[in-house]
C-alpha positions in Angstrom: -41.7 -24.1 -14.2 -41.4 -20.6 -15.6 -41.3 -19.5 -19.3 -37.8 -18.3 -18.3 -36.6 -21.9 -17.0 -38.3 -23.4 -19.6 -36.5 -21.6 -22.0 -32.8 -22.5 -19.8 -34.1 -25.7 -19.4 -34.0 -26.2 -23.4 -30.1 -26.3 -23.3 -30.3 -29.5 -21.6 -33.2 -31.3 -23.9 -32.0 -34.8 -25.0 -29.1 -34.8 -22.4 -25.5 -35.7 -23.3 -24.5 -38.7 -25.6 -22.9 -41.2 -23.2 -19.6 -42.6 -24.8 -19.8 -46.2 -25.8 -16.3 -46.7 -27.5 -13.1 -45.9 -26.8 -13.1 -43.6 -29.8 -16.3 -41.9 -28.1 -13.9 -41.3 -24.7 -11.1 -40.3 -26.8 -13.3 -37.5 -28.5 -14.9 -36.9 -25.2 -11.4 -36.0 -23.3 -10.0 -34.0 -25.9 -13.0 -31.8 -25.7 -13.4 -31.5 -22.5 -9.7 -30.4 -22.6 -10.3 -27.3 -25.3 -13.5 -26.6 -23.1 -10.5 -25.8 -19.9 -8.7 -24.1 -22.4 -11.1 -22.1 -23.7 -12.8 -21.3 -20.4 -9.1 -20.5 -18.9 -8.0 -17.8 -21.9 -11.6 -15.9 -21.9 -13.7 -16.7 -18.6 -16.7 -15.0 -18.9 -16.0 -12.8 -21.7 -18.8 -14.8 -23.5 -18.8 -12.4 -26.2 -14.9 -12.9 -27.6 -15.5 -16.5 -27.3 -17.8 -16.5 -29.0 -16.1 -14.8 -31.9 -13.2 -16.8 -31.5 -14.9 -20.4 -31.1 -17.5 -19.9 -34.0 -14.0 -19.2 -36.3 -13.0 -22.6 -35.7 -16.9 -24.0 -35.1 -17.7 -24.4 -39.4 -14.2 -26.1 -39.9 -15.7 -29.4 -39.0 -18.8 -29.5 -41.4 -17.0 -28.0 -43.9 -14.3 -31.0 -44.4 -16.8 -33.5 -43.9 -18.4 -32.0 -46.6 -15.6 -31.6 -48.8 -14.6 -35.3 -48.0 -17.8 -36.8 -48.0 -18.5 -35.1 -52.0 -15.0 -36.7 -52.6 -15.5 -39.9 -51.4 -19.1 -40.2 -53.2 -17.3 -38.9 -56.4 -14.3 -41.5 -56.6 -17.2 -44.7 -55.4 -19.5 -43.4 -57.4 -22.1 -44.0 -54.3 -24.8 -42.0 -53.1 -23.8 -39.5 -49.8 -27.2 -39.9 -48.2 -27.9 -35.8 -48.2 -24.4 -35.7 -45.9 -23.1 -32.9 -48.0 -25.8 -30.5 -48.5 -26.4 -31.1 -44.5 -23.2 -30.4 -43.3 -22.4 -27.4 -45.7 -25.7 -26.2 -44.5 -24.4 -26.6 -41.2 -20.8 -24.7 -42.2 -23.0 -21.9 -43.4 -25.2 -21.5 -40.5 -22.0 -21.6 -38.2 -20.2 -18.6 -40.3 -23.7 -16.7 -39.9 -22.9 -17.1 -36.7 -19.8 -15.7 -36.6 -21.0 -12.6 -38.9 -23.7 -11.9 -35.8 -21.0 -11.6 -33.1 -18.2 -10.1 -35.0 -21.1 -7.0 -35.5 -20.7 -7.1 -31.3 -17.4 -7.7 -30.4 -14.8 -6.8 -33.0 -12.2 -8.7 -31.9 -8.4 -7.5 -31.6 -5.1 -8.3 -32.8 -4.1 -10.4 -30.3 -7.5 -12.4 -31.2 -6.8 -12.1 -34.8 -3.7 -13.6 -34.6 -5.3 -16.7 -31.9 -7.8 -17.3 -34.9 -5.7 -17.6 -37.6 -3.7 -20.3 -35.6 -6.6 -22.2 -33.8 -8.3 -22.5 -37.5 -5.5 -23.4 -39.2 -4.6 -26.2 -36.6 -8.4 -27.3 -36.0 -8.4 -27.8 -40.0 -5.4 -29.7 -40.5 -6.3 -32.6 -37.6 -10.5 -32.3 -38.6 -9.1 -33.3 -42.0 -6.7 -36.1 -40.8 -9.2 -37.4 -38.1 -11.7 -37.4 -40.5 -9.5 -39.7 -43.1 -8.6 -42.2 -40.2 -11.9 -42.9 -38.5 -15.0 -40.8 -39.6 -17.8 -41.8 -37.0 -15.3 -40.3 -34.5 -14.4 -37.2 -36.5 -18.7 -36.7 -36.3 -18.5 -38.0 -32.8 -15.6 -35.4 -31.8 -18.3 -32.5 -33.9 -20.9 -33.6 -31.7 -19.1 -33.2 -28.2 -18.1 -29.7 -29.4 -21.6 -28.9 -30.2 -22.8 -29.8 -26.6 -19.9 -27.9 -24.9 -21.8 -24.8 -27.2 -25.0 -25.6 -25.9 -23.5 -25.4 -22.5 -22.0 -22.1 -23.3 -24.7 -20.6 -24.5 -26.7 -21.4 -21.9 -24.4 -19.9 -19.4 -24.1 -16.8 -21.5 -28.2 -16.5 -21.1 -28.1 -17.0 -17.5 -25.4 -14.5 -17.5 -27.7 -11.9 -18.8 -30.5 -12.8 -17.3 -28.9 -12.3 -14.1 -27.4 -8.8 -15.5 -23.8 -9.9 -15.3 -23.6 -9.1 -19.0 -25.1 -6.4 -21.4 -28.1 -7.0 -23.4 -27.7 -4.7 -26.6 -30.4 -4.8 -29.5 -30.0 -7.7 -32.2 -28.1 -6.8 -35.0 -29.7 -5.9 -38.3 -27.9 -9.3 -39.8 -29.2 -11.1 -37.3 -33.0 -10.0 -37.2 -32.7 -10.5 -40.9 -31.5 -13.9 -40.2 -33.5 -15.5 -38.0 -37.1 -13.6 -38.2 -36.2 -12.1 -35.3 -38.5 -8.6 -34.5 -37.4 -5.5 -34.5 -37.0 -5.3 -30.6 -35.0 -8.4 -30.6 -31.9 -8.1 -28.3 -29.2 -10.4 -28.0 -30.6 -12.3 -25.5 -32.8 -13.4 -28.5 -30.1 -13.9 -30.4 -27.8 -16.5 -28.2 -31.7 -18.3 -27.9 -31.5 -19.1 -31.6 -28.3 -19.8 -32.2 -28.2 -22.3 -29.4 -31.4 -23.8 -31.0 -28.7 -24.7 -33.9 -26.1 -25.5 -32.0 -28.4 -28.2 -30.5 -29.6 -29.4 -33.8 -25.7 -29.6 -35.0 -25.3 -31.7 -32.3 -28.1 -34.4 -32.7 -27.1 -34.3 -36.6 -23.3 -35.4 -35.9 -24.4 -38.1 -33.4 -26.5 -39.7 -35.9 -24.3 -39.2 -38.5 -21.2 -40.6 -36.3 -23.9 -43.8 -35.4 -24.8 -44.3 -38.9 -20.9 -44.3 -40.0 -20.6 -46.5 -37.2 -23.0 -49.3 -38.3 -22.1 -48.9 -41.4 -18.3 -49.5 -40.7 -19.5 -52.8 -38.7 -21.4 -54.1 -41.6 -24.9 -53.8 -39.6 -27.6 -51.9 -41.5 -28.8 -48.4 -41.5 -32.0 -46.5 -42.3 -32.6 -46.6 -46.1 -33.5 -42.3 -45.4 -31.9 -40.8 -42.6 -34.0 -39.1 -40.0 -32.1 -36.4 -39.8 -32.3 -35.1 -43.1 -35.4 -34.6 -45.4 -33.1 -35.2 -48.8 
């Protein structure tokens, strides 16, 4: 194998949670159906989804955060590092945003699809996330793997010249350590690379939620945090 497929080959590592519960195949469908829409409205205009997608990608780590701080304020019960993790996560994922917006301004008619698609993902993160939790992480986590997926397309797309290659942002280089020759091939690289961690952090979450919910017991110190 190549350097190059090894580097594709990354978008797949650790494969695709497999839904065990019918809240798993509920969250499953229901992103599988924003992934048509999405894909339907810009194609392979990688670019302005991205813009778009990364508006409404923090939403979700940003009320678990704010729900999880409340919830371990009116128990009075340890959060397990949830909140500093996931409003790490809410800050990487607006970094995000800040990178592409620096490549593809986006336009009114964008503009005006954000300010819906954010104000609608909030409202039912926020009421999914007050019903069931584990699926609310669950639902995260699906959305993260459809990025990874994205992403990866959008490198294969510029591998195979279909799409323009421009030089990193400043931001960006700043961001990530990137050099000074770093184009935005490098960039999509490492922002998969968080996606994928995201992804593995809302699945353990959702599972640890889950057990916890069924009275079974959990790790005394998550794995995925060093809190």
């Amino acid at each position: 194998m190549t350097p190059l497929e090894e580097k594709r080959a990354q978008g797949d590592l650790a494969g695709r949670h497999v839904p065990r519960t019918f809240s798993d195949r509920l969250a499953r469908v229901a992103v599988r159906g924003l992934r048509t829409c999405a894909g339907g409205v810009f194609a392979r205009r990688y670019g302005h989804r991205a813009v778009v997608l990364e508006t409404i990608a923090a939403v979700p780590a940003m009320v678990a955060a704010t729900l999880t701080h409340l919830r371990a304020l009116r128990t009075t019960t340890d959060d397990r590092g949830r909140v500093r993790m996931l409003m790490n996560e809410a800050e990487n994922e607006r970094m995000h945003l800040m990178t592409f917006v620096e490549l593809h301004r986006p336009g009114l008619i964008e503009r005006l699809a954000i300010m819906m698609a954010q104000g609608g993902a909030y409202l039912i993160f926020c009421v999914l996330y007050l019903c069931s939790a584990p699926t609310a992480h669950r639902l995260a986590a699906y959305l993260e793997e459809e990025a990874v997926a994205s992403y990866t397309h959008y490198l294969a797309e510029i591998d195979e010249g279909r799409s323009p290659n421009p030089e990193a942002p400043q931001m960006a280089r700043d961001y990530w350590g990137l050099p000074e020759d770093a184009t935005l091939w490098d960039v999509i690289f490492m922002v998969r690379a968080d996606e994928m961690g995201h992804r593995d952090v809302n699945h353990a979450i959702a599972d640890e939620l889950a057990r916890a919910r069924e009275r079974k017991p959990v790790p005394i110190k998550p794995h995925w945090t060093a809190s």
